[in-house]
MIDOTOR-384347 format. One record per residue (C-alpha): x, y, z; residue in three letters. Coordinates in Angstrom, 2 decimals, m for minus. Example, Ala and Ser with C-alpha at 12.3 -4.5 7.8 and 13.67 -1.06 7.14 Angstrom:
[[12.30 m4.50 7.80] ALA]
[[13.67 m1.06 7.14] SER]
END
This chain:
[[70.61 71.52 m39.79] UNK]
[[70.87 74.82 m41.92] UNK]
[[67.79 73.47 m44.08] UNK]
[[65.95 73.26 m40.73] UNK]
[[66.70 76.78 m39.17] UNK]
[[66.11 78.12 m43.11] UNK]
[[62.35 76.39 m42.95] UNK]
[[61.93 77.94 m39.36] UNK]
[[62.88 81.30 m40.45] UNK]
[[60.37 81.10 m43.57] UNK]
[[57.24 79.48 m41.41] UNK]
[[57.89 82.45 m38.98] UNK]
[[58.37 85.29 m41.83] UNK]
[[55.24 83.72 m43.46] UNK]
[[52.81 83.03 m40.08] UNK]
[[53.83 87.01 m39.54] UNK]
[[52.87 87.57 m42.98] UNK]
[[49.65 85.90 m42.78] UNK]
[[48.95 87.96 m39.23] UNK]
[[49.33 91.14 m41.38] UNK]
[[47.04 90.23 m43.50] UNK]
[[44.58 89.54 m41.05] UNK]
[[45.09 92.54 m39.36] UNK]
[[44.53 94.44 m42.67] UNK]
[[41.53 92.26 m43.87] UNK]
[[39.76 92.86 m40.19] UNK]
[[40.67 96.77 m40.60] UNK]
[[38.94 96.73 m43.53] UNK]
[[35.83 94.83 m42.27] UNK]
[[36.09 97.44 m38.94] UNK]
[[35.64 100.33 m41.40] UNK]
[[32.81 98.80 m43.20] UNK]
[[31.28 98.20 m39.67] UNK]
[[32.03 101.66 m38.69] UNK]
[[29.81 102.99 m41.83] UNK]
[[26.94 100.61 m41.01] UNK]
[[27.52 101.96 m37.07] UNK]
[[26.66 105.96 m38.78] UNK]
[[24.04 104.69 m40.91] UNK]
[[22.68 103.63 m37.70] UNK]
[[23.40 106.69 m35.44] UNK]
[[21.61 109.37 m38.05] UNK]
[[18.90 106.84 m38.57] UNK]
[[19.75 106.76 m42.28] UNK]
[[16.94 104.90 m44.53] UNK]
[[16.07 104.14 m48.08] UNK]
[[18.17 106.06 m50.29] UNK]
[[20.18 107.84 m47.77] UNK]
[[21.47 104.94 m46.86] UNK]
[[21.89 103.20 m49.85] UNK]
[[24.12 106.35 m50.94] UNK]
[[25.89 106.61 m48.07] UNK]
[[27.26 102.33 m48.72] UNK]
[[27.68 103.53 m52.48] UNK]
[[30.10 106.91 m52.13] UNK]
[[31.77 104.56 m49.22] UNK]
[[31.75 100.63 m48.73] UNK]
[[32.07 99.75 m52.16] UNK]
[[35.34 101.27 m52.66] UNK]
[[36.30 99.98 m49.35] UNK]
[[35.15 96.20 m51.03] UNK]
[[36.76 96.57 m54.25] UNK]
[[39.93 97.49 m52.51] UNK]
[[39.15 94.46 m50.06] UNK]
[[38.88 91.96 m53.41] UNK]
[[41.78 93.20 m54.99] UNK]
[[44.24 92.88 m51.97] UNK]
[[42.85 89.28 m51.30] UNK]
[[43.38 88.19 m54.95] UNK]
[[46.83 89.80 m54.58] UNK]
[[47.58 88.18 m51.61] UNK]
[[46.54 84.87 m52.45] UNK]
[[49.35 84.77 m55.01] UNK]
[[51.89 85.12 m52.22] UNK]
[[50.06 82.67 m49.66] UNK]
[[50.17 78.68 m49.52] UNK]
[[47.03 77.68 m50.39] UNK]
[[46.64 75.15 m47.91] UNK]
[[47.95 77.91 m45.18] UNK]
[[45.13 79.13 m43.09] UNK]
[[45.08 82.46 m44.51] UNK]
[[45.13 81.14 m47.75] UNK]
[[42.08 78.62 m46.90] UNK]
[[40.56 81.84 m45.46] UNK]
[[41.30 83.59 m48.66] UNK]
[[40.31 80.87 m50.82] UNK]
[[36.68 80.76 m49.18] UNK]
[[36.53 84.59 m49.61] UNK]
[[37.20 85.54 m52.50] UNK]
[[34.61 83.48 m54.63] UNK]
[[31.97 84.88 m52.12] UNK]
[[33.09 88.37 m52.92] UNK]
[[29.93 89.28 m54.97] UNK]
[[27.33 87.85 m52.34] UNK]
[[29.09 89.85 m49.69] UNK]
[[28.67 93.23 m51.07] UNK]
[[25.32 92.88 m52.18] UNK]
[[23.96 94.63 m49.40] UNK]
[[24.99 98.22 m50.73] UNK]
[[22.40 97.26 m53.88] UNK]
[[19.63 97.37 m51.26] UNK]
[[18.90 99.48 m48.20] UNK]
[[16.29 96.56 m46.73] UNK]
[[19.55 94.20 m46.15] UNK]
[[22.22 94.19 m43.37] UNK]
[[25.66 94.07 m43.75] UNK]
[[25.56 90.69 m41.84] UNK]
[[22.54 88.11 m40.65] UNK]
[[23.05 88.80 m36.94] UNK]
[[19.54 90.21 m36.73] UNK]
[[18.58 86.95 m38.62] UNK]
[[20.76 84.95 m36.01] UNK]
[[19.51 86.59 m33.33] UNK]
[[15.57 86.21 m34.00] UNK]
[[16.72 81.85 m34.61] UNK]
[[18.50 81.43 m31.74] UNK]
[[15.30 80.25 m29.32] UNK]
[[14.63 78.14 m32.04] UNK]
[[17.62 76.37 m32.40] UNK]
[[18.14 76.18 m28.59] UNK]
[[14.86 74.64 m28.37] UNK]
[[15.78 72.51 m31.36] UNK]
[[16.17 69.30 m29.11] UNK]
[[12.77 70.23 m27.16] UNK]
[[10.46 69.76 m30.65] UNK]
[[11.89 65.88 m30.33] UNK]
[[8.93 65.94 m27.19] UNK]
[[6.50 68.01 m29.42] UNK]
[[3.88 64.51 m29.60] UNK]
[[4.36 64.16 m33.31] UNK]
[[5.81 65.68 m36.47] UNK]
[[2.80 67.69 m37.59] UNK]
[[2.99 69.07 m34.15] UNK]
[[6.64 70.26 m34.00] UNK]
[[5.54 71.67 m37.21] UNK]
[[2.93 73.39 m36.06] UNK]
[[5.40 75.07 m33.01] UNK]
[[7.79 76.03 m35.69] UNK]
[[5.18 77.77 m37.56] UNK]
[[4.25 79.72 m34.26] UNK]
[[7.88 80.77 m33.69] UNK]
[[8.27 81.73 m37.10] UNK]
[[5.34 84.55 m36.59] UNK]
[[5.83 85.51 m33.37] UNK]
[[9.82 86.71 m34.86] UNK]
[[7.36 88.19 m37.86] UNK]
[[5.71 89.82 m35.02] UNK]
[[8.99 90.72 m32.92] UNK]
[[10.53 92.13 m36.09] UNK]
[[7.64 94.32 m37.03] UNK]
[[7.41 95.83 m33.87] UNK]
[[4.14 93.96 m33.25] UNK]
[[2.98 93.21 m29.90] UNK]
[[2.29 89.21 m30.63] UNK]
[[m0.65 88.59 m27.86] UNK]
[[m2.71 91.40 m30.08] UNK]
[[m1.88 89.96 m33.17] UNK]
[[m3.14 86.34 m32.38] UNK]
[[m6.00 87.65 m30.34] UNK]
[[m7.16 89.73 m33.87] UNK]
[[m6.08 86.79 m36.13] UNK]
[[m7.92 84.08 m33.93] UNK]
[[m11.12 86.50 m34.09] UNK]
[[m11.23 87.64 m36.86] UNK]
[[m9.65 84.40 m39.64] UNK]
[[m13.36 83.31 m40.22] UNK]
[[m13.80 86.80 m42.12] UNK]
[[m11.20 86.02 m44.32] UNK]
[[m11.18 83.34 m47.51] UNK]
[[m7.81 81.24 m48.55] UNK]
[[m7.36 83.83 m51.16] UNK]
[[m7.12 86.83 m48.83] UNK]
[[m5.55 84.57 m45.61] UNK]
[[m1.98 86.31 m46.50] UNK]
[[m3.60 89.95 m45.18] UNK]
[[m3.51 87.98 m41.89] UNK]
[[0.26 87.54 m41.66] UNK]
[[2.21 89.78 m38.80] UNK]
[[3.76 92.07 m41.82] UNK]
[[0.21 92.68 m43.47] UNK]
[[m1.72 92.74 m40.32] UNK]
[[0.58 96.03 m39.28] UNK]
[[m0.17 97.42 m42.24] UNK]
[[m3.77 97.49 m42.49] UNK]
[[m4.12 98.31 m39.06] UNK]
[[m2.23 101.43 m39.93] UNK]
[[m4.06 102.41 m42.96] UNK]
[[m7.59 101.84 m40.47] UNK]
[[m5.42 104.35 m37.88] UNK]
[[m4.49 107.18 m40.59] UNK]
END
């Protein structure tokens, strides 16, 4: 009986342990958010912004890395926290690479976000006729999110391309793309 109420007392010291510790870890991640959240309010680009994640995330992540691989000294492994810190903390490096380059996010959302008709039309492509033809739709998708990212009003885009790809050769087909086709239609503007 007193080996019982001893375990009990452990588990619930250590599952209010491992709540602190997420509490900390998602404080952290809340002021890394927070950063990305001014970068977005003054509109910060290029260099600015890459400055701004220099002087202030990466201390923010070094601190992160250290406290996990402190922490994950005093955890079970096979606790959640310590699966949670496990998966982590060999990731470490691929999570802070987006203060090496103003172009990235902080997360994929935006990625997520510009998939998700895709994937909820996932089962749809089953009916596209054939495999070269769910191909095909894919391969539409994929530029009209070129097109959504850029800013690009898709209708105009495949109106231009669709009158205009006979002018081109396989070796120049790439100025076609959503990304290219904004650009050159900027340089005609200016």
């Amino acid at each position: 009986m007193r080996e019982l109420s001893t375990s009990q007392k452990m588990q619930g010291s250590y599952v209010a342990c491992s709540s602190i510790g997420a509490d900390h870890t998602l404080k952290m991640f809340q002021q890394l958010y927070a950063i990305e959240a001014r970068i977005k309010e003054q509109a910060l680009q290029g260099g600015d912004k890459l400055r701004l994640r220099i002087n202030e995330s990466v201390a923010i992540l070094q601190a992160m890395k250290q406290w996990l691989t402190e922490q994950y000294a005093q955890v079970r492994p096979t606790s959640p926290i310590g699966k949670a810190i496990a998966y982590t903390l060999p990731r470490m490096d691929k999570l802070t690479v987006y203060t090496t380059d103003a172009r990235l996010n902080i997360d994929n959302n935006p990625v997520e976000n510009a998939i998700r008709p895709v994937a909820i039309g996932r089962k749809n492509y089953l009916f596209a006729g054939s495999h070269d033809a769910a191909q095909r739709a894919a391969m539409m998708y994929s530029f009209f999110n070129t097109c959504q990212l850029h800013k690009i009003n898709p209708y105009e885009w495949l109106k231009y391309v669709l009158q205009n790809m006979h002018l081109h050769t396989s070796s120049n087909l790439h100025q076609l793309l959503p990304q290219n086709w904004a650009k050159n239609k900027n340089e005609e503007v200016g």
